[in-house]
N, C-alpha and C positions, 0 to 999 in steps of 0.2 A: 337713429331714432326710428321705431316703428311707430306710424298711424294707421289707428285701424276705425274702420268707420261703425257704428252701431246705430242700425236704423237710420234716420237724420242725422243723427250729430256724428260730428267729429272729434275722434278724442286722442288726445296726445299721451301714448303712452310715457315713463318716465324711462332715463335710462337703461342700458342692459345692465350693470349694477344694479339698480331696484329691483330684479326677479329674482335675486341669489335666492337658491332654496326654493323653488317653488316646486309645490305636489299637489294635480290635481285632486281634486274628489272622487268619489264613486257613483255618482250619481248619473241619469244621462237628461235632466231637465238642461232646457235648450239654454238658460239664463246660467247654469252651471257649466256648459261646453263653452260658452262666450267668453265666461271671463276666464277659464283655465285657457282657450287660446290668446285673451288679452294677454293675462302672465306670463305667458311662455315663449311668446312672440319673440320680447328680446330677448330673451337666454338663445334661442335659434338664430336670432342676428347676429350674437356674440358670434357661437359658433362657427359659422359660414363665413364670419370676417379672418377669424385664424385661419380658418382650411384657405381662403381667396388668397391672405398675405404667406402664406407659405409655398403657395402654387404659382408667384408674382400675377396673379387675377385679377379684375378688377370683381367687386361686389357693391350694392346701392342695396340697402332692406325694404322690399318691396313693401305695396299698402297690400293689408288684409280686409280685406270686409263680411263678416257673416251677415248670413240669410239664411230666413225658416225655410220655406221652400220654392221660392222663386228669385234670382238672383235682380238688382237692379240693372238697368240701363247699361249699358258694357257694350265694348266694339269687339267681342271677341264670338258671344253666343247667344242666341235668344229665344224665345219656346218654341223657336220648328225643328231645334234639332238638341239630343239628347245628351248632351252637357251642361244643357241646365240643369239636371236631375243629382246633381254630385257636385263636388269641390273642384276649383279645377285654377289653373295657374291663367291667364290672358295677357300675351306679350306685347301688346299693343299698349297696353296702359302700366306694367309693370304691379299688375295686379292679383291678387291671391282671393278668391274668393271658395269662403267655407260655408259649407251647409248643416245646419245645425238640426235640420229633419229628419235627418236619418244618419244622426250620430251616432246609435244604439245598434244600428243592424249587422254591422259587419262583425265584431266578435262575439254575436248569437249567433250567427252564421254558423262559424268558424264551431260552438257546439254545437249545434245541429247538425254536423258534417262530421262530430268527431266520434260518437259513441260513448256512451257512459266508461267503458274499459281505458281507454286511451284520456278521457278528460279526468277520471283519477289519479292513472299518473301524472298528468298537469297538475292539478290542484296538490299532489306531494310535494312536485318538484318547488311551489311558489309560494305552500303554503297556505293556500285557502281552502274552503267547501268546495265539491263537485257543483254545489248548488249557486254557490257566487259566481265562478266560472260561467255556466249556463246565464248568467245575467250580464255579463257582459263587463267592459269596464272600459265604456263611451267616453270619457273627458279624456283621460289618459293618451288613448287609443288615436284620439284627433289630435291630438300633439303631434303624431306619426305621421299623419296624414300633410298637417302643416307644413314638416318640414320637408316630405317629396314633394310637396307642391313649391314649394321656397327655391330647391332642387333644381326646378329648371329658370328661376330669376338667373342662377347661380350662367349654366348653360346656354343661356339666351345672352346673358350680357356678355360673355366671352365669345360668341360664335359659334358654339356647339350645339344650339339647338339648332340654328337656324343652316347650319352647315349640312345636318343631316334631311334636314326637309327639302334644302335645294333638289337634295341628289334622291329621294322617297317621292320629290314630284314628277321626277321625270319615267316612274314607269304607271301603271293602271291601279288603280285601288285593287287591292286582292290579291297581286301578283307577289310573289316572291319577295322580291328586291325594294318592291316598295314599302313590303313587312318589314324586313329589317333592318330600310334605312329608318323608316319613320316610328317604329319603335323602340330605337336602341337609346333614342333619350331616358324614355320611359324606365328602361331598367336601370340607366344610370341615375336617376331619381331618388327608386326604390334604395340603392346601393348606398346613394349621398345622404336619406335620410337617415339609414342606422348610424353611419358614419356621424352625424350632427349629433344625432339623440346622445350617443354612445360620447361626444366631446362636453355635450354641455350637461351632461353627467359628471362626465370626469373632473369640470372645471366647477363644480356647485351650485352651476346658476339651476339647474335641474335635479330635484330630487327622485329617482327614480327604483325603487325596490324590484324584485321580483316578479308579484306582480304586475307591477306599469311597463316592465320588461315582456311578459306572456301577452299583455294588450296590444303592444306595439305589431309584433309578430301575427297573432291572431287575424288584426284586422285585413293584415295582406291576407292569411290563410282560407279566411273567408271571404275575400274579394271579389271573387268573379263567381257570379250565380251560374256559369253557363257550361261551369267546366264540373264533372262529376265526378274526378279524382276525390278521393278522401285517405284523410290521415291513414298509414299504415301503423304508425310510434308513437312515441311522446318523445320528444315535444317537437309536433312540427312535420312528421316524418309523411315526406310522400312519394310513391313511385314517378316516375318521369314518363308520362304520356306521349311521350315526341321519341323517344330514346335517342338517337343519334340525330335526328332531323334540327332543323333550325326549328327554335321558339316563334310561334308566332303569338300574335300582339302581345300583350305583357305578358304570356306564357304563363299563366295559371297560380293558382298556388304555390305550386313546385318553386318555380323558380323566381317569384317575387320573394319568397320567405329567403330563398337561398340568396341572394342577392342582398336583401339587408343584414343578413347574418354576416358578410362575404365585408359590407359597408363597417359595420359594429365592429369585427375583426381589426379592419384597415389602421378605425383610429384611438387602436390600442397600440399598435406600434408606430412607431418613424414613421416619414414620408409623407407622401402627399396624397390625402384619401380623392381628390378631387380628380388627378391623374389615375388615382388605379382605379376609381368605378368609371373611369371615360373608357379605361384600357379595356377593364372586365367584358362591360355588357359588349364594345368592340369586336372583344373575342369569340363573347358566344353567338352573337349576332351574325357573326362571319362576316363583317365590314370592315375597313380600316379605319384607324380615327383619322382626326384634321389634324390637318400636319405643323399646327400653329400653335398643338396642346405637349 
């Protein structure tokens, strides 16, 4: 059962059963992002339970809580440093907290970085206006978001988050090694949420078109303000600003899209999505995994 908090109260959502079928809206009022992450919450727990029990994993559905723009009370971040400004997972309390402030940003982004040429073939490929595109498609999109952040309950409660932060504490902030240990959760994240999306799709508890498909994606593509790659293609297409070099922090656009593209692929087929995006981001991170996965 997921509980997710709203404001004061506390509310018990109903089983993962009760969300068969759910499609957010298009909207990005904060009161419309709340409840498409209330709904959607358990279709994500569903998910994450199949991928845990096929992995023999353990998994617990962490508590969610939205906030406008300032998170409550939490032992993980507080306003002197900048995780409060965004969503973010806190393994201390097995906590998932969403921000509902700037639900709308990241796939206007994503068209403000892509050019009118490249966001019409988007809108061919999904089916909508250039001009809906440019607006974004916020509820959706924070689905995405949910279920990377879920991602690392998933990694935390097995050992792999905190496996790789032992060995990312033991070099300097900045350094190399401290990059890629302390990042390679991150992409296994990105990786596990297409894999989720792409399951609890498959299984009906997620209704998701085309569209809610170009949102998902978007949101990573314009994720990081700081990186000034832009699309070369439709859909999605960017050159690799590293070229052979190791990714550092969550590597951009590039390879956050490629990543849950990589995730989306996994659990289409056999296997265990939760082993190969451990292995994936492993790989490209140039780390090894723990030896316990």
């Amino acid at each position: 059962m997921i509980r997710l908090l709203l404001s004061a109260s506390l509310i018990l959502v109903a089983s993962p059963a009760a969300a068969a079928g759910v499609q957010c809206p298009t909207d990005a009022a904060r009161a419309t992002v709340r409840k498409c992450l209330q709904r959607s919450a358990p279709a994500l727990d569903t998910a994450y339970s199949q991928i845990a029990s096929s992995a023999a994993a353990r998994w617990t559905a962490p508590r969610v809580v939205t906030f406008r723009l300032k998170p409550p009370k939490n032992p993980c971040h507080d306003l002197s440093d900048g995780g409060v400004f965004s969503s973010f997972y806190c393994p201390d309390n097995s906590t998932v907290y969403m921000m509902l402030g700037i639900a709308d940003e990241s796939t206007r982004r994503y068209a403000r970085q892509a050019g009118t040429k490249i966001l019409r073939q988007d809108a061919k490929r999904v089916g909508v206006s250039v001009a809906r595109l440019r607006k974004g498609y916020p509820a959706a999109s924070q689905v995405n978001v949910l279920a990377h952040e879920m991602a690392h309950q998933i990694l935390q409660e097995n050992g792999i988050d905190s496996w790789y932060k032992t060995r990312a504490d033991r070099y300097e902030i900045g350094a190399s090694k401290y990059d890629r240990y302390g990042f390679a959760p991150e992409t296994m994240a990105d990786c596990l949420s297409g894999a989720v999306v792409r399951r609890a799709k498959a299984n009906g508890s997620l209704r998701m078109n085309a569209f809610d498909q170009w949102a998902a994606q978007a949101d990573y593509a314009g994720a990081d303000p700081y990186d000034d790659a832009r699309p070369t293609r439709s859909p999605f297409g960017y050159p690799n600003p590293w070229g052979k070099r190791v990714y550092r922090g969550y590597g951009g656009p590039y390879i956050r899209v490629r990543a849950w593209r990589a995730g989306w692929e996994s659990a289409a087929a056999s296997g265990n999505p939760l082993r190969y995006c451990v292995d994936l981001a492993a790989s490209w991170k140039k780390v090894p995994t723990p030896p316990f996965i």
